[in-house]
N, C-alpha and C positions, 0 to 999 in steps of 0.2 A: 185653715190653710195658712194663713198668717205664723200662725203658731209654729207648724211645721218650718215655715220658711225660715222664720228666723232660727231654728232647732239644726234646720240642715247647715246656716249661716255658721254657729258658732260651732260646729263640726269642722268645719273646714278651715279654722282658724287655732293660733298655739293659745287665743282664750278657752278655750273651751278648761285645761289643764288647770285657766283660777278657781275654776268651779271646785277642784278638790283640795283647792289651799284653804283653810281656817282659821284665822279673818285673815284675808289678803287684798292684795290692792290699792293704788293712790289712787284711784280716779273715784271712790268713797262717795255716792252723793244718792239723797233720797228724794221722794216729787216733794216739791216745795212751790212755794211761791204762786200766784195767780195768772194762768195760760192765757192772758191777755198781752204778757208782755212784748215788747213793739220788737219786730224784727222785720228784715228786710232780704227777704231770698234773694238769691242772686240769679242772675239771668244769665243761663246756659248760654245764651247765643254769645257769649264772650268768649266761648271755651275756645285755645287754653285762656288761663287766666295770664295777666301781665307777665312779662318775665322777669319783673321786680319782686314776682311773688316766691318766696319764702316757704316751704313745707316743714310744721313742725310735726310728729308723730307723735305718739306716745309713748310706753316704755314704763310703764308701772313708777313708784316710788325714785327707785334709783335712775329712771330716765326722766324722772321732771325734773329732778335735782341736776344730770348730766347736762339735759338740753337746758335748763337756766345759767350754769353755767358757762356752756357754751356760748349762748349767747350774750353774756358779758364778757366772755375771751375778743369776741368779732369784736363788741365795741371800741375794747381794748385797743386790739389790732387798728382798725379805725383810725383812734385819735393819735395812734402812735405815724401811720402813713399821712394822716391828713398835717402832722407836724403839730398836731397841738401840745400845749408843756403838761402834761402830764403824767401823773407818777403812775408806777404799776396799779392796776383798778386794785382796790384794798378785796382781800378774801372774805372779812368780816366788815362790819361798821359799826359803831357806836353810835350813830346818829339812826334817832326814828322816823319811821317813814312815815310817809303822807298825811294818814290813817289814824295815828296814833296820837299821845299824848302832844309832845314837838310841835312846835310850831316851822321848825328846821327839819329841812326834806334833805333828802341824800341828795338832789341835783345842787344844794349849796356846800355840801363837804365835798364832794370830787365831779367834774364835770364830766357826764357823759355824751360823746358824739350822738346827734341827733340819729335813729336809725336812716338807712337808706332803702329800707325793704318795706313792703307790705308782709303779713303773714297769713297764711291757711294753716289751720292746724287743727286737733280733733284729738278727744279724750286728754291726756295726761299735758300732755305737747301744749294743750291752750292754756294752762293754768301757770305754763313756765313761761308763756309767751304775756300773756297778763300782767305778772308779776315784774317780768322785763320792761313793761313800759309805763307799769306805775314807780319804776325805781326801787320798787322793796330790796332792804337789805337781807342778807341768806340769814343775819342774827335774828330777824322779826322773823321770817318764816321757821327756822328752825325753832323758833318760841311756841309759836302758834301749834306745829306738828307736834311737838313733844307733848306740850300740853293735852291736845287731843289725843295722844296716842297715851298717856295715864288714866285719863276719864275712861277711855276706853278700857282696858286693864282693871279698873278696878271696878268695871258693870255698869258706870253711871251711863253709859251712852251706848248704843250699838254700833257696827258697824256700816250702817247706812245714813246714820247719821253724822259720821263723821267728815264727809264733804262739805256738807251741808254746812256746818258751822265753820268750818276753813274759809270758805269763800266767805261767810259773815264778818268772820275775825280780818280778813282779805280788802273787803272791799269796804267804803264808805256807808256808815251808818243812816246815814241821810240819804233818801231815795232821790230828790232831789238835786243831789248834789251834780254841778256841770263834767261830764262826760270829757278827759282830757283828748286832747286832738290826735293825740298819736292811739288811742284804744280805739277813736271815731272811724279814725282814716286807715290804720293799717292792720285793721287784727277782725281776721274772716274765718267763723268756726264753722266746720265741718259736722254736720250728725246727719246719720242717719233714718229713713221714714221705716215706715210697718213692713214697705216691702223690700226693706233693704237698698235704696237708692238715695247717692249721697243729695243734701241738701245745703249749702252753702249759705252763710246768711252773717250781717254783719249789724254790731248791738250799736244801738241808737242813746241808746241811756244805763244805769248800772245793773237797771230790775232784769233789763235782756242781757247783759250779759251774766247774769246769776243764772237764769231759765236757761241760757244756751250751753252753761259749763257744766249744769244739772244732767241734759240733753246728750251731751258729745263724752261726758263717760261713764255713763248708763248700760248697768252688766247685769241683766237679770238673775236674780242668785247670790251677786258680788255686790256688786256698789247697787242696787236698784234693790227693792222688794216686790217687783208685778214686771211683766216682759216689756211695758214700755213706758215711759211719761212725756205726757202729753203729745202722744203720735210720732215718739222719738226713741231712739237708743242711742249707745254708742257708736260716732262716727267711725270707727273701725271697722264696724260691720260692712260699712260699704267701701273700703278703699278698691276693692276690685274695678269699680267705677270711677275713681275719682280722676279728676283734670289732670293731665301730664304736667309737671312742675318743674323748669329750667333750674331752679334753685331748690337743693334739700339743704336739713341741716342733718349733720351726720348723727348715727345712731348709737346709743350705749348699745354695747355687747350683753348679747343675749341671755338673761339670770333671774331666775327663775324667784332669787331668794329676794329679788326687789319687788316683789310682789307685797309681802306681809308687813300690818299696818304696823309691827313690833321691830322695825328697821331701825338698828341706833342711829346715833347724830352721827358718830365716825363713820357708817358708812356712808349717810346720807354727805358728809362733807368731803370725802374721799370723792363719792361722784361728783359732786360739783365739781372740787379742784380739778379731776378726769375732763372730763369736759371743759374749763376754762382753759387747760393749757393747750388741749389739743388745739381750739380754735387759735389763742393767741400768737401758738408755734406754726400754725399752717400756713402759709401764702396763698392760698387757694380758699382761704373761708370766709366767704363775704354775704352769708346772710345767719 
């Protein structure tokens, strides 16, 4: 029954159409890690959720890169209404992030406005939402994705394994390391359970939010290799259900070609740029 449901699930969704892509998809991730990791559902009886809250979707490849963008265009917009001196947010940076080598973060090469949003978000949508509030520059990610996308190409890796080490290259090596306040306080992923019913839950430390980015874009066939890990799928599956959200962020146009893991950088920076101006230029985009 289970089976069927979620079969009938991805029928009725435009995933179903990744299933005949070859290798396709950013939300790339296989079960990893130990289902211990600490999360904290959320309790329905809030619904809807604040109206500070923020929906990020998904959108394959070209829509992490759109909605990352976008979401440093709001910043942009931001610091530019709040009157702070600062120059256009840079496209690229030469400065490494968090993560890396550096001891120099991108919040001391150009300052960015604090957000003023919480987000929800689910499949591709959380990993650009991640990436936004650990400051990552789009030159580290574009490092990281190229890289994985030749291992790939030339057999060392599959395709399920390629989430998997993003989020490793992504996040802090050390498990212990303290959880920054704006990933604690404002970034709530969406996935989906067996029966298709969203589950909202927000990571306490980095191991959950590894387990939750694994969880929220989990494509049986695509990014997974078994219909579910650990009692989860892709939070898409259940948007039918999800919480009405006073705040989206708006969506890349719909392409089918930003599926496949062989996406060059130019497109991949084209959607960013798409996305960072659209927000920068709107009056109206404030999450």
């Amino acid at each position: 029954m289970v089976e069927a449901k979620l079969f009938a699930g991805l029928l009725s969704t435009p995933l179903l159409l990744l299933l005949f892509l070859s290798p396709s998809d950013y939300r790339l991730i296989p079960a990893l890690g130990p289902a211990d990791a600490e999360v904290h559902p959320s309790n329905f009886s809030t619904f809807p959720p604040p109206v500070s809250s923020c929906l990020v979707r998904g959108g394959a490849f070209k829509g992490f890169y759109f909605s990352l963008g976008y979401l440093r265009g709001v910043e942009r917009k931001m610091g530019v209404d709040s009157g702070s001196e600062v120059d256009d947010f840079p496209f690229f940076s030469n400065a490494s992030s968090v993560h890396h080598a550096s001891n120099t973060t991108t919040d001391q090469i150009y300052p960015i406005p604090a957000p003023r949003n919480s987000y929800h978000c689910y499949s591709g949508g959380c990993f650009a939402v991640v990436a936004h509030l650990m400051d990552i520059s789009l030159d580290d990610i574009l490092a990281i994705g190229l890289d994985l996308q030749q291992k790939w190409m030339k057999g060392e890796i599959s395709r399920f394994d390629i989430v998997s080490k993003f989020i490793d290259e992504v996040l802090p090596t050390n498990p212990n390391t303290p959880l920054r306040e704006s990933l604690k306080n404002q970034l709530n992923i969406i996935t989906s359970t067996t029966a298709l019913q969203p589950n909202i839950q927000k990571p306490t430390n980095f191991s959950s939010i590894k387990k939750l980015l694994v969880q929220t874009s989990w494509i049986p066939g695509v990014t997974g290799n078994s219909l579910f890990v650990d009692g989860a799928v892709d939070g898409f599956l259940s948007s039918y259900k999800h919480p009405v959200f006073k705040e989206e962020l708006a969506e890349q146009p719909w392409d089918l070609s930003g599926f496949k893991i062989s996406m060059s950088k130019e497109d991949a920076e084209d959607a960013y740029r798409f996305g960072y101006e659209i927000a920068k230029n709107n009056s109206h985009a404030i999450c």
